[in-house]
Structure formats: C-alpha cells, structure tokens
C-alpha positions in Angstrom: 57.2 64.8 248.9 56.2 61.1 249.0 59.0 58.7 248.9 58.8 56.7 245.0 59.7 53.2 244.9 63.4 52.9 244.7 65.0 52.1 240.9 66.2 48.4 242.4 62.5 47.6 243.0 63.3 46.7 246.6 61.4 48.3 249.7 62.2 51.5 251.2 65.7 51.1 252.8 66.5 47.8 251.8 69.8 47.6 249.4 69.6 43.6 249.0 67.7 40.9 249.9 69.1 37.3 251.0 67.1 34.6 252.4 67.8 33.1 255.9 69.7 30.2 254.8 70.5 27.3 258.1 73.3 25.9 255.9 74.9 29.2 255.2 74.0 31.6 258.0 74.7 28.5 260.6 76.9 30.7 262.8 75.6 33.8 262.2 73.8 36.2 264.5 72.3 40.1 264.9 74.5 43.1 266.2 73.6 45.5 268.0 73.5 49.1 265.8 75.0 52.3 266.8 72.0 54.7 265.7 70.3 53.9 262.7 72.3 55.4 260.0 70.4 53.9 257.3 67.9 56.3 258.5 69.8 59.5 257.7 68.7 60.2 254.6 65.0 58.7 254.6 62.1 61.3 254.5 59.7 58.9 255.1 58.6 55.3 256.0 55.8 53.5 255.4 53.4 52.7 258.5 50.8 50.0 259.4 47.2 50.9 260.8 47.9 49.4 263.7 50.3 52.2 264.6 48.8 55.3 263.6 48.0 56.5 266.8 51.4 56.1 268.3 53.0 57.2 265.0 50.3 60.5 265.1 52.2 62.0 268.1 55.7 62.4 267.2 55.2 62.4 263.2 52.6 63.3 260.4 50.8 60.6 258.6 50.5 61.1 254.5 49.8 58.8 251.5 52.3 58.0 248.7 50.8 59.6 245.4 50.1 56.3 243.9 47.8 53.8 242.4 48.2 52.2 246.3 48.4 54.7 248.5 50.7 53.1 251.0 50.8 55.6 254.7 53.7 57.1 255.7 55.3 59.2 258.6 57.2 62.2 257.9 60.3 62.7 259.2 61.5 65.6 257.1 59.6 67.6 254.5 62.1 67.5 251.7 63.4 64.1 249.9 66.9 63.4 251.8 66.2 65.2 255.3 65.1 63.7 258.0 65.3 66.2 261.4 65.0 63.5 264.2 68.4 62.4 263.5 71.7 64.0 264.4 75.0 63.3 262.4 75.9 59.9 263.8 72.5 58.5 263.2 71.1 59.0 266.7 67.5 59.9 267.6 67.9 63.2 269.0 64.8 63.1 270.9 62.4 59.9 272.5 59.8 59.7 269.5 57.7 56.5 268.7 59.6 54.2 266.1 57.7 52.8 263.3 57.2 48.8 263.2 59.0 49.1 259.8 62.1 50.3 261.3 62.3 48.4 263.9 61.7 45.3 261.4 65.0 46.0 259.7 67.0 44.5 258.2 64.4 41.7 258.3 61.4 40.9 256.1 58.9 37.9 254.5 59.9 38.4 250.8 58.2 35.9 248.2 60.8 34.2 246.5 58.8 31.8 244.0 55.9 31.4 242.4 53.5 30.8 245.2 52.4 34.2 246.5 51.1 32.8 249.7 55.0 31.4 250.4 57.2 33.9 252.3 60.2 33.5 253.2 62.4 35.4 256.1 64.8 37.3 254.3 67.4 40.4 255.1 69.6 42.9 254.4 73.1 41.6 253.9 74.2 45.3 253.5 72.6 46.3 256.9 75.8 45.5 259.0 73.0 44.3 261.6 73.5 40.8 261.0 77.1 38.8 259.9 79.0 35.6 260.9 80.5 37.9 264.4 76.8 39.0 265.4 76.0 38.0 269.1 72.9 39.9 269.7 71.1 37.3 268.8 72.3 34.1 267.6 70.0 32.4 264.6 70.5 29.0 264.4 71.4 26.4 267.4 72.2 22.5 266.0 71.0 23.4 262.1 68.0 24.6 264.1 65.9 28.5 264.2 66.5 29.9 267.6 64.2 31.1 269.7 65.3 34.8 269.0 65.2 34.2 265.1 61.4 32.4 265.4 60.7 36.1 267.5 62.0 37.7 264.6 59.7 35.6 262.2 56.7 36.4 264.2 57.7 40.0 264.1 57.8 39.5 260.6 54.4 37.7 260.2 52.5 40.3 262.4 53.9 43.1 260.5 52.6 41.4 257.1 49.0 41.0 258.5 49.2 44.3 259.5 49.8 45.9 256.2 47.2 43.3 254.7 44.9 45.2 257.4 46.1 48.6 255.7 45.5 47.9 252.2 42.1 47.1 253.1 41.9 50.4 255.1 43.6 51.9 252.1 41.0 50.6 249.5 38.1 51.6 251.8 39.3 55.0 251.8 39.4 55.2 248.1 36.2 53.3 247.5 34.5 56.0 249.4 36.4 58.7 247.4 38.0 60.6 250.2 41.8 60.7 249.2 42.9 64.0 247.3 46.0 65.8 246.4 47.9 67.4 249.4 48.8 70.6 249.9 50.6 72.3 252.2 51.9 76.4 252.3 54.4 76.9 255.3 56.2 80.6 255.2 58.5 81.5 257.8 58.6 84.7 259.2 61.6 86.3 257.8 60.2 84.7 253.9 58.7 86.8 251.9 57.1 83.7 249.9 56.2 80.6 251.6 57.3 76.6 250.5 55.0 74.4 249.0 54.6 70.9 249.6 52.7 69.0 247.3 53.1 65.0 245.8 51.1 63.8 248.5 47.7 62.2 249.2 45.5 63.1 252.4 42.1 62.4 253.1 39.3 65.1 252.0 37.6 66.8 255.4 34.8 68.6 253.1 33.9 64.7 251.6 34.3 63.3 255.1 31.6 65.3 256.6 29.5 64.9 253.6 29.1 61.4 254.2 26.0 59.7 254.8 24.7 59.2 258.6 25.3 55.0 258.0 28.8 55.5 256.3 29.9 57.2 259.3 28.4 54.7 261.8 29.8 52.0 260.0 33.6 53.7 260.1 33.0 55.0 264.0 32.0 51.3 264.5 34.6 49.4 262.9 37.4 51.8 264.1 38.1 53.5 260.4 37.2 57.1 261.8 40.0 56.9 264.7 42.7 55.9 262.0 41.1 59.0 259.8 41.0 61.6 262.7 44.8 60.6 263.9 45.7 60.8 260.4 44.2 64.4 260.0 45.4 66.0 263.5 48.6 64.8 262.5 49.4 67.2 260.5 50.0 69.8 262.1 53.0 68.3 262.8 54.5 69.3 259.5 54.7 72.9 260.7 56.7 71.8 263.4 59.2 69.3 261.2 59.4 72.4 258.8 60.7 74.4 262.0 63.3 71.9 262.6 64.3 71.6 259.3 64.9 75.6 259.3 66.6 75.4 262.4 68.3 72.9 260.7 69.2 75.1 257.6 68.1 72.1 255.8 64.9 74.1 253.8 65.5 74.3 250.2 64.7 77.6 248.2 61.6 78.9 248.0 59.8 77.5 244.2 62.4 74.0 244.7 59.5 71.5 244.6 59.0 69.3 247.9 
C-alpha cells in the first residue's frame, strides 16, 4: 500500500529537478494549474507533523514500510487510485491539501557536498513554471522577487517541518510502537473481503502499556495528539474503499494492496 521510493531516486511526484537559476530563469514566472493532474495517479503523499490534524479529517494517516517511516495520507487504497480526483485532475470535493502538494513543483534539494546547503529547486516537467508564466514572476533586475522569496520560505518551513517529523518518527520507534498494518474491508455483495497490508501504524495494545511518565511526557510535549489523530484517522480507509468501489476502481479480491 505505501508508496516506495520512485526508480529515478527523486521525491514522490517530482520527474526532474533544476535549480532556480537568475541568469537562466531571468524572465520566467509560475502559471496558474488547471487541477493537479500530476495528482491523478498518486495513492499517497507524504505529510509533516505539523499538519496531521488538518490532514486527519479528510484523509487517513499511515507510515511507509521502511527503515524511516515517513507519514502519509491516503488518497486511494490501491497503488495508482486516488478517489478525490475526477478525470481532469480536479478535487471533487473541499478536502485539506497537504503542504507537500501545495509546495510543488518547488523544493530545497542539496546540490553539493555540504548537507546543510539547499538550494530552491523545481520541476521543469511540472508545466507550473516556464519563460510565459505570470502568476508569479521570479526575478525583477537579476533580483528574487518577493513572490519567489515567499516561495523560499514556504520551502524552508516545510523542511523544518519534516526535520520536526523525523524526530517524531524516531521517538515513535524508540518507544517501539510502530507495527505492521492491517486492514480487512469486505463489501456487502463480497463473499471475501480485500486486504491491505505494506503499511506501518502505531500499536494501541503497546500504547496503553506505557509507563504513567512516558505518557506524561508525550501528552506534554504534544506526541499523544499527533498519535490519537493518526489512529482515528483510520477509519477513513473504510470510507476511501467506498469511493473507490463506487468508483469501480477495487482490484480483485487476493490482488495485494
């Protein structure tokens, strides 16, 4: 179910990477998408602590089965389906968007050695940004605008908020409470339900199990909130299953997730 790293070694929807050059991107700006076609085939997207509330009421939050665990919100069940879109790329219904989508087709990527030097890259392949873009213009006299230093900061925040997550990430698996998901959803008409597997959620049984000062700690420093939104929202995969039956987008029964 959890989305693998893609064969070019480049982050989930990015096709290229170019950095943001004032020489040749002078006279270049954003456009303004139609939808968000790249979208139309993503399952899932990775998503930043800072978010998980938001992201908790219109999606489920799961962990890549990984060494790093990265969170991600479900937008369809199977790899290739997501049920929020229609065909044209739209949202077909007002749902919170994830600060990774909405960062697109930007991003800090490191470019030399130095891993503490980013630099503001994106996706030429994105169509959001060319020579005819107007949206927002980039550079003004060999200069960054004040759009394209917004679009930095965007950027930077984003970057210290996934920092925030790996450390949120590690915590969890220090304490030991990731496991392997599993989910059983049958219709009503199935005689045999699917199961969704490849996934990592946090353990309930080991969660209560913890010690009085663990849990005082997490309450405290705000872990237990990100926890709790991450377990209620999983009930939402029942209702992104319905959608993708609605959809006639569920595989046969015994095809794994």
């Amino acid at each position: 179910m959890a989305t693998a790293p893609q064969p070019t070694g480049l982050p989930i929807l990015y096709n290229d990477l170019v950095p943001l050059s004032s020489d040749q991107h002078a006279t270049w700006g954003t456009k303004a998408l139609d939808g968000a076609a790249f979208l139309k085939n993503q399952h899932a997207v990775p998503v930043i602590i800072d978010e998980f509330v938001q992201v908790q009421r219109s999606f489920p939050i799961i962990f890549a089965d990984a060494e790093t665990p990265v969170p991600l919100a479900l937008m369809g069940l199977n790899e290739g389906v997501n049920v929020f879109l229609d065909d044209n790329g739209k949202f077909t219904q007002p749902v919170y968007v994830p600060a990774y989508i909405r960062r697109y087709p930007f991003m800090l990527a490191q470019l030399g050695q130095n891993p503490q030097e980013l630099s503001l890259c994106f996706d030429p392949s994105s169509g959001a940004v060319g020579p005819d873009g107007d949206a927002v213009k980039l550079f003004e006299n060999g200069q960054p605008t004040q759009g394209t230093k917004d679009i930095l900061g965007f950027c930077e925040s984003f970057e210290q908020g996934a920092q925030r997550t790996g450390a949120f990430v590690k915590e969890l698996q220090d304490l030991d409470l990731l496991m392997d998901g599993e989910v059983s959803i049958q219709a009503e008409s199935a005689t045999q339900p699917h199961i969704y597997r490849g996934f990592k959620m946090v353990n309930e049984e080991k969660l209560r199990d913890l010690r009085g000062d663990q849990l005082r700690k997490m309450m405290q420093n705000g872990m237990l909130t990100l926890i709790m939104a991450h377990l209620f929202s999983l009930d939402l995969m029942r209702e992104i299953y319905g959608r993708q039956a609605a959809q006639g987008k569920l595989p046969p029964v015994g095809v794994p997730a």
